[in-house]
C-alpha positions in Angstrom: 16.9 -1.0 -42.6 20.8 -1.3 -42.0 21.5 -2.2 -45.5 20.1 0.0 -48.7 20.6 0.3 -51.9 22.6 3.6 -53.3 21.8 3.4 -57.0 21.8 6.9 -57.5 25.5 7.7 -55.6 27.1 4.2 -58.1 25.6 5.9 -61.0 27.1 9.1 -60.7 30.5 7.4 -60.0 30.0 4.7 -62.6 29.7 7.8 -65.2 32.4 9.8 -63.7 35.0 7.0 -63.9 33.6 5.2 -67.3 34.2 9.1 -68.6 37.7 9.0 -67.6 38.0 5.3 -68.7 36.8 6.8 -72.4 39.5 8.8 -72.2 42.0 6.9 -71.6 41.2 3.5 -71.6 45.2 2.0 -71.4 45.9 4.0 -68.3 47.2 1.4 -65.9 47.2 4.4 -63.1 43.5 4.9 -63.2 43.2 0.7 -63.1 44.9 0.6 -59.7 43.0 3.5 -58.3 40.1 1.6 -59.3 40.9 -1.5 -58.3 41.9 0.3 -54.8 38.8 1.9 -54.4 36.9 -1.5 -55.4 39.0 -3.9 -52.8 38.0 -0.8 -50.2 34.3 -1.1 -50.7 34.6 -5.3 -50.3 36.4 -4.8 -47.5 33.7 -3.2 -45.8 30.7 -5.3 -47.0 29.5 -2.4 -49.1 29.1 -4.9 -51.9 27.1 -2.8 -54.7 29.5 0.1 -54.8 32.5 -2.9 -54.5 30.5 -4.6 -57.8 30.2 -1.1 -59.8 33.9 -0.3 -59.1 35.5 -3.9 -60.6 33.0 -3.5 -63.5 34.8 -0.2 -64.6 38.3 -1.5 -63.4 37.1 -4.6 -66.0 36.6 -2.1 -68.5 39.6 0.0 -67.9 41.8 -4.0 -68.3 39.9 -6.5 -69.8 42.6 -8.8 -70.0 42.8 -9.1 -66.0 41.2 -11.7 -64.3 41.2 -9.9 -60.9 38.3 -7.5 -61.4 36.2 -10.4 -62.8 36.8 -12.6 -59.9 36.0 -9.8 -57.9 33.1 -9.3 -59.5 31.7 -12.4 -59.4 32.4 -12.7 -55.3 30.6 -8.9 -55.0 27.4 -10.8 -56.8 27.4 -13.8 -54.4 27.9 -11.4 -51.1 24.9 -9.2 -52.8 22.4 -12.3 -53.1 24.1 -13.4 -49.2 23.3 -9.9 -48.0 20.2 -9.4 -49.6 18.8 -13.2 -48.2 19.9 -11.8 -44.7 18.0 -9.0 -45.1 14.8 -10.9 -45.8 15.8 -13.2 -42.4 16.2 -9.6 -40.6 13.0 -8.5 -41.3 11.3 -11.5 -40.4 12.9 -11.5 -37.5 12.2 -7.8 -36.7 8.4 -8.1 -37.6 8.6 -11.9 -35.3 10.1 -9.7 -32.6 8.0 -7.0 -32.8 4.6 -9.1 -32.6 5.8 -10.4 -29.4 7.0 -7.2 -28.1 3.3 -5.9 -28.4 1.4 -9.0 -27.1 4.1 -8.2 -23.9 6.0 -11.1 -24.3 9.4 -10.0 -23.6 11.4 -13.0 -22.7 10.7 -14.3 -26.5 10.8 -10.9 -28.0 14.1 -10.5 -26.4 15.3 -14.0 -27.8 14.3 -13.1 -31.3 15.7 -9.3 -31.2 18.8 -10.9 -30.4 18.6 -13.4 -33.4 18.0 -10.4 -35.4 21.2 -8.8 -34.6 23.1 -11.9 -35.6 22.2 -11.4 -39.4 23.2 -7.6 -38.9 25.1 -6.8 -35.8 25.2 -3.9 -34.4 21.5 -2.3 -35.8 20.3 0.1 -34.2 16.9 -0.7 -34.3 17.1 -3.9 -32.6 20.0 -3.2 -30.3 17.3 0.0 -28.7 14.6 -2.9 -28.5 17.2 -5.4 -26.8 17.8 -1.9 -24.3 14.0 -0.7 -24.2 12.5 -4.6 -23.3 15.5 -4.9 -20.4 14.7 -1.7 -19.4 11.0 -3.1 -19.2 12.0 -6.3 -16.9 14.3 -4.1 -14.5 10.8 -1.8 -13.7 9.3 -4.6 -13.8 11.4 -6.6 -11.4 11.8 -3.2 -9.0 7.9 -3.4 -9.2 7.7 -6.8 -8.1 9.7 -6.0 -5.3 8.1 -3.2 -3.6 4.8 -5.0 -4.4 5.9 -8.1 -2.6 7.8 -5.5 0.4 4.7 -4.1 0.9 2.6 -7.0 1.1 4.6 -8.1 3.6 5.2 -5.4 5.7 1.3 -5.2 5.7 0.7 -8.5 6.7 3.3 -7.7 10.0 1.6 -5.0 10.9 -1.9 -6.8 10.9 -0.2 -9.4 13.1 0.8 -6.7 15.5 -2.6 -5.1 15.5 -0.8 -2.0 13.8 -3.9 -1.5 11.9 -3.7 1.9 10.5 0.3 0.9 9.3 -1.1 -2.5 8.0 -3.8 -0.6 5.8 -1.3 1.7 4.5 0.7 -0.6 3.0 -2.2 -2.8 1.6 -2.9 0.4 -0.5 0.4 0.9 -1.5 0.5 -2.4 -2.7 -3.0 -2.0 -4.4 -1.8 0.8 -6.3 1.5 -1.0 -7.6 -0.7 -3.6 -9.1 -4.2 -1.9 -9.6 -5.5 -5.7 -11.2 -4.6 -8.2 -8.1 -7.4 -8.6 -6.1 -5.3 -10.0 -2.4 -4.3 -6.3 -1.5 -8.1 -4.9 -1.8 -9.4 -7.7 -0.1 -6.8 -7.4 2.7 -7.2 -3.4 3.0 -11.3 -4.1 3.1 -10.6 -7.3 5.9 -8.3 -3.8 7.6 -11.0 -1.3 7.5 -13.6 -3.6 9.2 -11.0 -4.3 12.0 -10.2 -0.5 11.9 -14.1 0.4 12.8 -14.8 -2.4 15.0 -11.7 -1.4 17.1 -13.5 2.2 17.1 -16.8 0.5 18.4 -14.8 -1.3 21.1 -12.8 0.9 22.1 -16.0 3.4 22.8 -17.5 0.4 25.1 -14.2 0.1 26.3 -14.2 4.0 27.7 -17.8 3.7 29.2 -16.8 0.4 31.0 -13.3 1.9 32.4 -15.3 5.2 34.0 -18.1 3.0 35.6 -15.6 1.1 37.2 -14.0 4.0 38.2 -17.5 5.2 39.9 -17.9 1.8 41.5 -14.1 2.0 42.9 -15.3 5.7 44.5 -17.8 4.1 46.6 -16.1 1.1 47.6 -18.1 -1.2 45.4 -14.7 -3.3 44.4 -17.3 -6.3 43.2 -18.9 -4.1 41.1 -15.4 -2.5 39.6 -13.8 -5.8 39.0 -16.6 -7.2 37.2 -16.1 -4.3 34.8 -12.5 -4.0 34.7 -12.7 -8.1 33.8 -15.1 -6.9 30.8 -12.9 -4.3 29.8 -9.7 -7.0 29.6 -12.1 -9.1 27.6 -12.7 -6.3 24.6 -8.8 -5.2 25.1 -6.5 -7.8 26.2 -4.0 -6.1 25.1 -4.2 -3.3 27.6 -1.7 -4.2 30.2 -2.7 -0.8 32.1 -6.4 -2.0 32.6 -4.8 -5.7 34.1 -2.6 -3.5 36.5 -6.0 -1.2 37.4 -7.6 -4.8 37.9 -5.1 -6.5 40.4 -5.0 -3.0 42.4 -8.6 -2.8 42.7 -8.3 -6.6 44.2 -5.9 -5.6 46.4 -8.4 -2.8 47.8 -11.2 -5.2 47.7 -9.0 -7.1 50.4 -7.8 -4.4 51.9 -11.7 -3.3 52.6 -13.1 -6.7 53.2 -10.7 -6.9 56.3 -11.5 -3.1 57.4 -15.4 -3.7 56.4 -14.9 -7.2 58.7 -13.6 -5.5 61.6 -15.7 -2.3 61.4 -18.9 -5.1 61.8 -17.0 -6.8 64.3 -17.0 -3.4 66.2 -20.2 -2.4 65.2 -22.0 -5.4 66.6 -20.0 -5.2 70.1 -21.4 -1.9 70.0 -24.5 -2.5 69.7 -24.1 -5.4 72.6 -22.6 -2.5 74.8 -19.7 -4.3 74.6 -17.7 -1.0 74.8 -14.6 -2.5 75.6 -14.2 -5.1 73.0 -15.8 -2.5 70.0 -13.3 0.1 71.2 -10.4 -2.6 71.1 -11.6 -3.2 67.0 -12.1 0.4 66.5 -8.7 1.0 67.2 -8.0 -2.0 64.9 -9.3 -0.4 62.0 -8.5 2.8 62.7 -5.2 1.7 62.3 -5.8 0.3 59.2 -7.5 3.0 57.3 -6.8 6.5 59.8 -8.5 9.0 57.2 -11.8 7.3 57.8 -13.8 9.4 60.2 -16.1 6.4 61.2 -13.9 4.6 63.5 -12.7 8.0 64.6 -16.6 8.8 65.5 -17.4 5.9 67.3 -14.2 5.8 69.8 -15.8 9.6 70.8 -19.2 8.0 71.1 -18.0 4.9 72.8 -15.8 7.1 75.9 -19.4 9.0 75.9 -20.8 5.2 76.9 -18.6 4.2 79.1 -20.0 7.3 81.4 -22.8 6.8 83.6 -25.3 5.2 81.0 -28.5 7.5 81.8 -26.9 10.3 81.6 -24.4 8.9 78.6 -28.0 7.9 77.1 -29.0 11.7 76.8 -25.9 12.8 75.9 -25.3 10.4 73.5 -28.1 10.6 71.5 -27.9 14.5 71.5 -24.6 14.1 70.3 -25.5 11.3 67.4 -28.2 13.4 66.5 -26.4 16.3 66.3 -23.9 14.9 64.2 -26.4 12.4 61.9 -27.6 16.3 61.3 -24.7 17.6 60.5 -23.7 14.5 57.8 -27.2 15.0 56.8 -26.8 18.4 55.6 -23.6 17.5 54.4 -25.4 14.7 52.1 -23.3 12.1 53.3 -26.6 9.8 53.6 -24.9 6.6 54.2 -23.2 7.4 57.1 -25.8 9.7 58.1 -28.2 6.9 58.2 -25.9 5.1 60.5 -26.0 7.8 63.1 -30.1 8.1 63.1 -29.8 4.5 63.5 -27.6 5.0 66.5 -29.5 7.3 68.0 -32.1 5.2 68.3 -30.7 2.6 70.2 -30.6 5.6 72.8 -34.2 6.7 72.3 -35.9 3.6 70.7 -39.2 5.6 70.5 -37.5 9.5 69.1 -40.2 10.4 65.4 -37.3 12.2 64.5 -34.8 10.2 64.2 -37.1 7.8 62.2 -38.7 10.7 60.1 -34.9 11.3 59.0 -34.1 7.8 58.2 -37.1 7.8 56.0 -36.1 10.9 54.4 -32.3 9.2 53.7 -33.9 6.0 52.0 -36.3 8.4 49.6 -32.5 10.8 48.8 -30.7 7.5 48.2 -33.7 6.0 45.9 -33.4 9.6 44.4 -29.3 9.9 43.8 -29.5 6.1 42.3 -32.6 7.2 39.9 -30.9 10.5 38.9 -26.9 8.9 39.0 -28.3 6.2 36.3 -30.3 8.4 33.8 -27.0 10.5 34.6 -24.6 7.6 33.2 -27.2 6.8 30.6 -27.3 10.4 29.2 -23.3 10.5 29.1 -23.0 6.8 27.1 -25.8 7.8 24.9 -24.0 11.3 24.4 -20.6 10.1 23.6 -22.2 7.2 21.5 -23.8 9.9 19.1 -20.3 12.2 19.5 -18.4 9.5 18.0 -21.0 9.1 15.0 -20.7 12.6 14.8 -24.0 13.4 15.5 -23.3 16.7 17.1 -26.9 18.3 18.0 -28.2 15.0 19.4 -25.0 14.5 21.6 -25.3 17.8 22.8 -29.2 17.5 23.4 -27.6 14.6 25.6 -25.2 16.2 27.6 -27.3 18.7 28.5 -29.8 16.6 29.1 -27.2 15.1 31.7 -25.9 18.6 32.8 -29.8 18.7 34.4 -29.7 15.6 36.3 -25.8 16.7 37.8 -25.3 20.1 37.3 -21.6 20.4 38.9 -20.3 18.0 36.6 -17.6 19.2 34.0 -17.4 16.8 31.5 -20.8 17.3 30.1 -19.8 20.7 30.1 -16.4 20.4 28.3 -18.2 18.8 26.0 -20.9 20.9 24.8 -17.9 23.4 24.4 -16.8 21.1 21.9 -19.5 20.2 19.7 -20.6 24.2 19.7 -16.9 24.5 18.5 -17.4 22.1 15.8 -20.8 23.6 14.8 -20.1 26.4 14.6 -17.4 25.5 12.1 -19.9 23.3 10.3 -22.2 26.6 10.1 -19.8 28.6 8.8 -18.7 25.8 6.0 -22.5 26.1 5.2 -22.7 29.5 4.7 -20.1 29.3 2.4 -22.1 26.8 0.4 -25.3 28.8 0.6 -23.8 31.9 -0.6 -21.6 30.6 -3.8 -25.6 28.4 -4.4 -27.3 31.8 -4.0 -24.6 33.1 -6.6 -24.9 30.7 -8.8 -28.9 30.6 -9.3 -28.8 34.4 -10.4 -26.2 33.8 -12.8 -28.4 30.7 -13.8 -31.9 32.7 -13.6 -30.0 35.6 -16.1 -29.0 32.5 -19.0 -25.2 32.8 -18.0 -24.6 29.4 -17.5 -21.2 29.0 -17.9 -20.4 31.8 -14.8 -23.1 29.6 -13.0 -21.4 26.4 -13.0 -17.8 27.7 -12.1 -18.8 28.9 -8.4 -20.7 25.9 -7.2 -18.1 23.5 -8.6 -16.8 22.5 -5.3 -20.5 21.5 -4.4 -20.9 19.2 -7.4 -24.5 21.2 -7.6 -25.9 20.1 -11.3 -27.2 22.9 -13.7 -30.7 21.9 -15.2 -31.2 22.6 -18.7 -33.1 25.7 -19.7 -36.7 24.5 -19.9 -36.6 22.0 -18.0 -37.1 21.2 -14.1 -34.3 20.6 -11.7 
């Protein structure tokens, strides 16, 4: 407390100057030192050395009236300073209940009541310091609890999830009691793994339509690419991939049109006319052999038509047998079909249709278990089932042997398993440790290696 009591410092002056006062009692020099010393004291609200000093300057003049007026004004300032001592400390003990219960507006109020009955004390003024220090953190808390909240809640708008769940952990930390940032950082994480699951059918469904686009099946593709939009519509590159793939579909229903157009004049002999489209869509798409192929054919039918009839069909045949070995099938199956128009009756070039249909019924069987092996692979890849989605890929690797990404693949995960072994080993080794230090009763050395394994020791006697 800012105001004590010196009894023992007034006695030893009280003594000291009642001594001299004995001595000499009429000495008017000692009174005015007294008296000097006394006024000083009042002056500076030290009123029980100011009320032991006019007592002896009393003494030393008992006929003045000074020192007793004094005297009597250092007893009323006692009684005023000892009543605002009693307020101070109920005050203190007011403020310090509320301090503790964490109520630091009133706190603050009643501190500062406390230094109006003795300004300037120390112990209130730190409390006045140490509760504003409390509502500044507090205050910077708020803010970077509220900054974060919000910048979390941006980022979830902008499907910045990773960002947005950053922040809703920060947050959560700041204030470890409000349940809003661990809801919203839970809502994040399921967002976070369905994105994954999409964007794995997303993948599969962008390489069949890729497949599709490499054999011209433009239906197919944009059927796909309109699934993919649907699970990302954010994707501006698959809505580019989409409108291209439209324009080819155009661009090959008007070739496909004309090519039939031709087609069908050639097979009315109508050389003229299927040469005139042939030329037509030769000029629309000049890397295609086809049209190429049946302007040859076509100048060999405009020659005399028995002897174009042998040669013709030699020469179809001939080249269905050479796309044939080639395993073009398709178009292949177009030339055995030509050449029969020359030699209705010919086994062979039946035989060879035959043998087309059963090698296209084969490449569709074996080009779907082929997809499904690779969706199924990558499925388990992404779960991290490493073994299974290499079974898979291998498994795929059988059906299309010259196919890389299977193979990259399987690189990977032996990559990863290998790791994974290694890690094991590890673990296995310090376990091995570990149990012989157990088995020899030093327990203490047996816990310390398999730590980082969070292996538990069983009690001697009894079974793990």
């Amino acid at each position: 407390m800012a105001f004590q009591y010196k009894t023992a410092f007034v006695s030893l002056i009280f003594l000291f100057i009642y001594a001299i006062a004995g001595q000499a009692q009429d000495n008017s020099d000692e009174y005015r030192k007294t008296i000097e010393m006394a006024d000083n004291y009042f002056n500076k609200g030290d009123y029980i050395n100011a009320k032991a000093s006019y007592q002896i300057a009393a003494r030393l003049a008992p006929e003045e009236q000074y020192p007793k007026d004094r005297l009597k004004q250092s007893l009323d300032m006692i009684k005023v300073q000892m009543s605002q001592n009693t307020l101070y400390t109920q005050r203190i003990q007011i403020a310090d209940d509320l301090f503790n219960k964490n109520d630091l507006e009133s706190a603050l109020k009643v501190y500062q009541e406390a230094l109006t009955l003795l300004p300037g004390d120390a112990y209130a003024s730190g409390r006045i310091l140490e509760i504003n220090k409390k509502k500044d953190d507090a205050r910077l808390l708020e803010e970077n609890y509220q900054n974060s909240m919000t910048n979390g809640d941006l980022f979830l708008k902008d499907l910045q999830l990773e960002k947005a769940l950053a922040e809703y952990r920060k947050a959560s930390s700041l204030k470890p009691t409000e349940a809003i940032p661990k809801e919203k950082a839970i809502q994040v994480e399921k967002l976070i793994a369905q994105n994954k699951s999409i964007s794995g059918d997303y993948e599969n469904i962008l390489k069949e339509a890729d497949l599709a686009i490499s054999r011209n099946k433009y239906d197919d593709a944009i059927n796909l690419l309109e699934q993919a939009i649907q699970l990302k519509p954010e994707e501006n590159q698959t809505k580019q991939k989409l409108a291209e793939t439209k324009n080819l579909k155009d661009a090959w229903d008007s070739y496909s049109s004309i090519i039939n157009e031709a087609d069908d004049f050639y097979i009315s002999k109508d050389f003229e006319k299927a040469k005139e489209k042939y030329l037509q869509a030769q000029q629309i798409k000049p890397s295609d052999e086809y049209p190429k192929r049946m302007l040859e054919k076509i100048d060999i039918a405009l020659m005399d038509i028995s002897k174009a009839n042998r040669s013709s069909y030699e020469v179809t045949i001939a080249l269905a047998d050479k796309l044939f070995n080639q395993l073009d099938y398709e178009q292949a199956m177009i030339e055995y079909k030509n050449a029969l128009h020359f030699k209705p009756d010919e086994e062979y070039a039946q035989q060879r249709i035959n043998d087309i249909n059963n090698a296209l019924s084969l490449r569709k069987t074996q080009e779907d278990a082929y997809i499904q092996a690779i969706s199924k692979a990558d499925k388990l890849y992404q779960e991290e089932r490493y073994e299974e989605a290499r079974d898979e890929y291998l498994r795929a690797l059988d059906i299309k042997s010259l196919e890389q990404y299977p193979k990259v693949k399987v690189d990977e995960i032996n990559t990863i398993l290998s790791k994974l072994s290694g890690q094991r080993e590890v673990y296995n080794n310090l376990i091995k440790g570990a149990d012989r230090l157990f088995f020899s009763d030093e327990y203490i050395e047996a816990r310390e290696p398999i730590q980082g394994g969070k292996r538990s020791v069983p009690k001697r006697g009894v079974s793990s």
